[in-house]
N, CA, C and O of each residue as an XYZ file, in Angstrom:
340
protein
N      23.794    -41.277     45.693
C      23.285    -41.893     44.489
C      21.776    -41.733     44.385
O      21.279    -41.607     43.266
N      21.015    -41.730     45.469
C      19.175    -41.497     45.622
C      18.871    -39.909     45.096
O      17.830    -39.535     44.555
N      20.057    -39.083     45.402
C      19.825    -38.159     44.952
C      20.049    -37.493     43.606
O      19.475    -36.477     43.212
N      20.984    -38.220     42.939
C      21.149    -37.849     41.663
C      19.818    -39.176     41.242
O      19.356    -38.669     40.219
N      19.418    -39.833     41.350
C      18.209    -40.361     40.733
C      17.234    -39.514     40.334
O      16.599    -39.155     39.342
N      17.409    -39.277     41.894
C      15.806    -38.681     41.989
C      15.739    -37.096     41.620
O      14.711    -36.687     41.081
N      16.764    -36.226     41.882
C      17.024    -35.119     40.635
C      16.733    -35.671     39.080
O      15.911    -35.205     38.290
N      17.405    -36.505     38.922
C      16.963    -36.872     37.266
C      15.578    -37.207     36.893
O      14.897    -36.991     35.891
N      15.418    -37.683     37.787
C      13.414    -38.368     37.246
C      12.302    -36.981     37.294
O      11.222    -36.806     36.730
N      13.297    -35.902     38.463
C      12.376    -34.400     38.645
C      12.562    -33.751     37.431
O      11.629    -33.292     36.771
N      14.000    -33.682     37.040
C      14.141    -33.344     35.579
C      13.420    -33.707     34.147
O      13.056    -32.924     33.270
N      13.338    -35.009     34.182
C      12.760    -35.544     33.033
C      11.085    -35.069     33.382
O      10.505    -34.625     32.391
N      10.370    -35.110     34.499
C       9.181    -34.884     34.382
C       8.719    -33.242     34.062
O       7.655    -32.911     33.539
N       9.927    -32.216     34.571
C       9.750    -30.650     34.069
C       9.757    -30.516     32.861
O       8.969    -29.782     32.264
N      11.116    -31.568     32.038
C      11.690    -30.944     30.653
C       9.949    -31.884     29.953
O       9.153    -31.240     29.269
N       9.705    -33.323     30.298
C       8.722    -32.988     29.415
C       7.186    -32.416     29.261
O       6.310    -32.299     28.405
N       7.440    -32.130     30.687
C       5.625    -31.149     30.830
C       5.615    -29.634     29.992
O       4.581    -29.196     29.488
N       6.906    -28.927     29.929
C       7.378    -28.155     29.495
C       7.116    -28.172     27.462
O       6.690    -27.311     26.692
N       7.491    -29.222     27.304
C       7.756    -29.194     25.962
C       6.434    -29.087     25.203
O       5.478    -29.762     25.583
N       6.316    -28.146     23.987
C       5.022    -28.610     23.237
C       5.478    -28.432     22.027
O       4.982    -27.508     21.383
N       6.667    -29.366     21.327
C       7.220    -29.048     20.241
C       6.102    -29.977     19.256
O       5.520    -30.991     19.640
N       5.986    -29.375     17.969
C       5.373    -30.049     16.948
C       6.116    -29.949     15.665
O       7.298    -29.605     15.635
N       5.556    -30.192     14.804
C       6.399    -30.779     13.345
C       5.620    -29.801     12.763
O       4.418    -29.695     13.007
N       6.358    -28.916     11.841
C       5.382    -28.184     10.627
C       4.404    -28.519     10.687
O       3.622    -27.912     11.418
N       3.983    -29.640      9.951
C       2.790    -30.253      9.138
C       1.718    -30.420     10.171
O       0.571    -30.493      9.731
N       1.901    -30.500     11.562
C       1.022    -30.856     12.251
C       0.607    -29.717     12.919
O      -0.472    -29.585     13.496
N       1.603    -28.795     12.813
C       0.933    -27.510     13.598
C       0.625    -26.551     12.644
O       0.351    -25.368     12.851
N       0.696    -27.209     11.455
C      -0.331    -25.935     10.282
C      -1.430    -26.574     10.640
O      -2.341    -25.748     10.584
N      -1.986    -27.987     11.105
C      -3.104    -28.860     10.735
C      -3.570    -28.361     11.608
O      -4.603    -27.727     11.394
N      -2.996    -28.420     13.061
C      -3.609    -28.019     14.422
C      -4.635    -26.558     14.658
O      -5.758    -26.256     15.061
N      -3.303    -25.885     14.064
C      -3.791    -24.387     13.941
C      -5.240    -24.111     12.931
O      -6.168    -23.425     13.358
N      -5.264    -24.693     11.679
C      -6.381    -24.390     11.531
C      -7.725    -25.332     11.824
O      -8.825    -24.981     11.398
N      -7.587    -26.245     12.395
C      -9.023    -26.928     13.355
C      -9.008    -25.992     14.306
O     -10.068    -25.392     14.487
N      -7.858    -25.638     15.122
C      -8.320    -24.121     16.047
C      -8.401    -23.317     15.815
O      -8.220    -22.547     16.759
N      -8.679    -22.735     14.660
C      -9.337    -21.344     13.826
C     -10.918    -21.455     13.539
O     -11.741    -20.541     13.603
N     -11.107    -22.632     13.248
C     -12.619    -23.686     12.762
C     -13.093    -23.772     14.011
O     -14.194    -24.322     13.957
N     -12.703    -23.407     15.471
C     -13.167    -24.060     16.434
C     -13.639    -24.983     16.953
O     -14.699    -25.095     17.568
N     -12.564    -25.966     16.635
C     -12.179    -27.474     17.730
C     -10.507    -27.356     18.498
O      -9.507    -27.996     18.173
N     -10.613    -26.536     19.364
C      -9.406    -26.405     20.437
C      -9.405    -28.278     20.742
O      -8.370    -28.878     20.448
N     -10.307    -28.882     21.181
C      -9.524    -30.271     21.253
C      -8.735    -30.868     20.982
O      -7.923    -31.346     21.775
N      -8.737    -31.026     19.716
C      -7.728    -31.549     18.536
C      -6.455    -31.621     19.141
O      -5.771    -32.545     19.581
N      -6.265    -29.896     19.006
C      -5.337    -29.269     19.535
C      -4.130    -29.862     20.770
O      -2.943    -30.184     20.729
N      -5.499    -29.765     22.136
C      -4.513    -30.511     22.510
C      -4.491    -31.814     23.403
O      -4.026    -31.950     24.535
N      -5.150    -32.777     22.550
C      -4.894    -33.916     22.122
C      -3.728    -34.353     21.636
O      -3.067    -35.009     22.442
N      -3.357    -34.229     20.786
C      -2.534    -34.061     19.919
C      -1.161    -33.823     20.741
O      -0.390    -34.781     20.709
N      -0.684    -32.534     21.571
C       0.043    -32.462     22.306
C       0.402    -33.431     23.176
O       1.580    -33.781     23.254
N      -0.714    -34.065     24.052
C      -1.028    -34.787     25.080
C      -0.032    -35.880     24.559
O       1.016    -36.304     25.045
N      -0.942    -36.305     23.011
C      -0.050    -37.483     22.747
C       1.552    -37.632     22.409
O       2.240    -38.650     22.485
N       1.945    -36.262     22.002
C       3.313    -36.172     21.529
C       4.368    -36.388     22.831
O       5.439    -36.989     22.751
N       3.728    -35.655     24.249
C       4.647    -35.672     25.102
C       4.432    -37.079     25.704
O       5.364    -37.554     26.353
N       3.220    -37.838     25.542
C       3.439    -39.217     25.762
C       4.556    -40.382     24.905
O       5.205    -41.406     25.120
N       4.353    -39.758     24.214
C       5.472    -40.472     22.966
C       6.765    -40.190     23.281
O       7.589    -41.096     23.405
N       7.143    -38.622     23.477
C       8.663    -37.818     24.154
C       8.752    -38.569     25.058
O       9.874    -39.038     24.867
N       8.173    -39.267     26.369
C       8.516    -39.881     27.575
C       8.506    -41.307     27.343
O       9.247    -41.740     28.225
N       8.246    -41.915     26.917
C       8.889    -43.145     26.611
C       9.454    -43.682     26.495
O       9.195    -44.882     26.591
N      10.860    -43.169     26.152
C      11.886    -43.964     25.732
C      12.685    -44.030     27.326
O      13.199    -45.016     27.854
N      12.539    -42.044     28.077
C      12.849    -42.205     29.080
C      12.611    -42.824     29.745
O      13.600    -43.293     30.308
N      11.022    -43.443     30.343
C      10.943    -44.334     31.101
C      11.540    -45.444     30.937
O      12.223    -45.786     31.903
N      11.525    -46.495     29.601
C      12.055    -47.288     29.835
C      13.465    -47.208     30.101
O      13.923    -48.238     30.596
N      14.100    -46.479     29.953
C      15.906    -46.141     29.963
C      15.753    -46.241     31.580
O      16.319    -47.161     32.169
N      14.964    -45.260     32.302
C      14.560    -45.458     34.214
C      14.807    -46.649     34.396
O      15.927    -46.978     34.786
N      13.500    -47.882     34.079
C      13.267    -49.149     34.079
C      14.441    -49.995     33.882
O      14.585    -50.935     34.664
N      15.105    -49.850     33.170
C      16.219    -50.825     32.486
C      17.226    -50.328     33.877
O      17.549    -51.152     34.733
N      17.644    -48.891     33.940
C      18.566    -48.587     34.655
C      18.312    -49.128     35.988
O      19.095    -50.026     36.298
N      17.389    -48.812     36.902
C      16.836    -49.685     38.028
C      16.781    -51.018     38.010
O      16.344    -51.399     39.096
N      17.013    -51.898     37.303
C      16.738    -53.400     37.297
C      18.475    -53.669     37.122
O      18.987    -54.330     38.026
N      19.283    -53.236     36.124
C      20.923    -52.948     36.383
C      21.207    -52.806     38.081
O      21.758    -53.567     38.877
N      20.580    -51.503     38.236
C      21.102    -51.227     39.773
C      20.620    -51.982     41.060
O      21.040    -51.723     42.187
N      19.736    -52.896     40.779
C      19.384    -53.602     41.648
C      20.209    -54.800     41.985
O      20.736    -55.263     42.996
N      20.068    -55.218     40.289
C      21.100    -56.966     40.560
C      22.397    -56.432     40.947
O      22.997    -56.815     41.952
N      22.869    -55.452     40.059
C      24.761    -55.336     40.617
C      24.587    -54.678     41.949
O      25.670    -54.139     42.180
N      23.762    -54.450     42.946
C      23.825    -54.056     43.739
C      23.508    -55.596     45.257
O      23.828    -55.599     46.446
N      22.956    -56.394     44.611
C      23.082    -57.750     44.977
C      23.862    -58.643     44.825
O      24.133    -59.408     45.750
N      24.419    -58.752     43.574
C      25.628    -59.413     43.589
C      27.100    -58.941     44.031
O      28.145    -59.575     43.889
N      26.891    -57.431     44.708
C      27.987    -56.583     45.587
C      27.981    -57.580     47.047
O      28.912    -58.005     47.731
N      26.308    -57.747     47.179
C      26.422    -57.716     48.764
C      26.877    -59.287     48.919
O      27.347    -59.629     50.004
N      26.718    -60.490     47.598
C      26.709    -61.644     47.419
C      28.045    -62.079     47.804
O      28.275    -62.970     48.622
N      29.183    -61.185     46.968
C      30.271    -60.758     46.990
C      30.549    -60.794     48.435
O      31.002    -61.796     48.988
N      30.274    -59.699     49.041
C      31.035    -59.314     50.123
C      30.819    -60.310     51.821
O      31.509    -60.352     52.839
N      29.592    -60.950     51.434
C      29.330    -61.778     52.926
C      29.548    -63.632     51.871
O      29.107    -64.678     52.348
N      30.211    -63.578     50.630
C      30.455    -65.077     50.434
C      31.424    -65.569     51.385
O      31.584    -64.795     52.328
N      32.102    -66.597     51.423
C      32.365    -68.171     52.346
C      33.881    -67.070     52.444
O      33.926    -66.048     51.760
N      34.825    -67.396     53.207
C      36.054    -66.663     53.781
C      36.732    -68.062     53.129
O      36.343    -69.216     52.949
N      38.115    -67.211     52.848
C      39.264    -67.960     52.236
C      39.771    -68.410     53.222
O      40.139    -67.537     54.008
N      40.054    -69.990     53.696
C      40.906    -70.350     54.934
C      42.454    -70.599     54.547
O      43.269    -70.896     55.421
């Protein structure tokens, strides 16, 4: 189970370093401030999109880890409670 985690969290951090998808409108805008010469903009702009793309994942991580913690306590709660006489 540590390992399919932790494959997934390696995954999510490739697929979104990887990504530099933009929207029409923003990469006609982009493109010509980097014709005008301000490359910043540029990628700024990126920076922020893949911050935005990772978000939801993290919290989905977060939520999923706090699940796997309690049902993983109330297993062990389970298994060492009082014996049936």
């Amino acid at each position: 189970m540590k390992k399919a985690a932790f494959l997934s969290i390696v995954f999510v951090i490739i697929a979104t370093a990887q990504s530099v998808a933009q929207c029409a409108m923003c990469r006609s805008t982009l493109e010509n401030n980097y014709s005008n010469g301000k490359p910043g903009i540029a990628a700024g702009m990126n920076t922020g999109i893949l911050y935005l793309l990772s978000m939801p994942y993290l919290a989905v991580l977060v939520l999923w880890y706090f699940w796997y913690k309690t049902s993983r306590n109330a297993r062990k709660e389970l298994s060492h409670g009082p014996v049936a006489r």
